[in-house]
Phi, psi and omega in degrees: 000108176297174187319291173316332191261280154347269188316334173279318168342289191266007166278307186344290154330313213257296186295287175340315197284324151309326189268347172301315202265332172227359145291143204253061169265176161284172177323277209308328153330308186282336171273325181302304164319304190293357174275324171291338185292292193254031174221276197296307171303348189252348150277000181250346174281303172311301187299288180359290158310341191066042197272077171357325198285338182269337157280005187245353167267002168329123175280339167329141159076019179256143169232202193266351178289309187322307206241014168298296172339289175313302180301335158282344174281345169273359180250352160270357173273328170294320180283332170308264193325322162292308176312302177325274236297304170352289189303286195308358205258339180237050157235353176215175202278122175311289207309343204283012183233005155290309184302312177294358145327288187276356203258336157261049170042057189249136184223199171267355159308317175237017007123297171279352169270320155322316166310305163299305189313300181288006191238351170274268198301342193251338190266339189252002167281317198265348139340257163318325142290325175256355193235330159271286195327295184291273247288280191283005169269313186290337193282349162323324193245343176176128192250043343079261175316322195296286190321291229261351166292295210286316160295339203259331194284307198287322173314305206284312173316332189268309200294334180290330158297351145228060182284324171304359193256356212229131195269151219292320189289300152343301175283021157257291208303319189287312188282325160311303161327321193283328192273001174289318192289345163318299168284331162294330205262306174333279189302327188303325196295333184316337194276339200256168151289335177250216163251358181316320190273299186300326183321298205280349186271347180279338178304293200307346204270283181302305169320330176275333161261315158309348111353267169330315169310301197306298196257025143263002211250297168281045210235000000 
């Protein structure tokens, strides 16, 4: 990853996280802001470079041998993750993850379309960023670093926007969790020619917390 790409990565980050937590946009506002940050610039920084990286996310050519990995590893992290949550419903308050909900303006109302959105269209922005953009421009230089950059970003991205919801030990367990998960989507991809094994284990991911949402939403 040359310099100009590293230095963007991590202003990136640090500015999305400012625009989640203290600007006041709506949902659908906030999905809109991430397309040009972790879609268009990092794709025009890569062709700008000639840059290898944009023939190896290719979806061409996949078969069902490709993504058998993935699809069971995405049906034991849904079930992983209910189970987490099971454990977690009695060291902490259930509601403190509705709040974190509403606080992205997710309700029950709309819960299932957010729900679409995010197992599409979000899995593969977010892909395509942390797991193409950062991950294989860093592993060029050290695949060690790649993991933990890459992991430490997507963590940190997710957890910070309801970091307030969460009493500070929830909030270690989450984050750390999240970079185990992080680093799993990394390796899964090993099985595939693409990002195709993450997508679905992320799908699967996501679908196992909007669950979770759905049915405290209705409690």
């Amino acid at each position: 990853m040359n310099k100009t790409q590293a230095i963007y990565g991590v202003v990136l980050i640090g500015l999305l996280l400012y625009l989640e937590t203290v600007v006041e946009f709506t949902y659908l506002t906030k999905q809109l802001v991430r397309i040009p940050f972790m879609i268009v610039v990092p794709f025009f920084l890569l062709r700008y470079s000639q840059s290898s990286i944009l023939n190896d996310l290719t979806f061409s050519k996949v078969s069902f041998k490709d993504v058998r990995p993935s699809i069971l590893a995405g049906l034991v992290v849904f079930f992983g993750a209910i189970g987490g949550y099971t454990i977690i419903y009695f060291f902490s308050d259930p509601s403190s993850i509705t709040e974190a909900l509403l606080a992205i303006d997710v309700t029950l109302q709309n819960i299932i379309w957010v729900s679409l959105y995010m197992t599409t269209f979000n899995v593969i922005l977010e892909e395509f960023f942390f797991r193409g953009f950062v991950y294989m421009n860093l592993r060029k230089t050290n695949e060690i670093m790649a993991y933990l950059v890459s992991s430490f970003l997507f963590a940190a991205f997710h957890i910070g926007i309801v970091s307030a919801y969460f009493e500070p030990l929830i909030f270690i367990l989450l984050l750390f969790g999240l970079m185990l998960v992080g680093a799993f989507l990394i390796f899964i991809n090993r099985f595939g020619k693409s990002l195709i094994n993450s997508c679905i284990v992320h799908i699967f991911a996501d679908l196992a917390m909007f669950s979770i949402g759905f049915y405290l939403f209705l409690q």
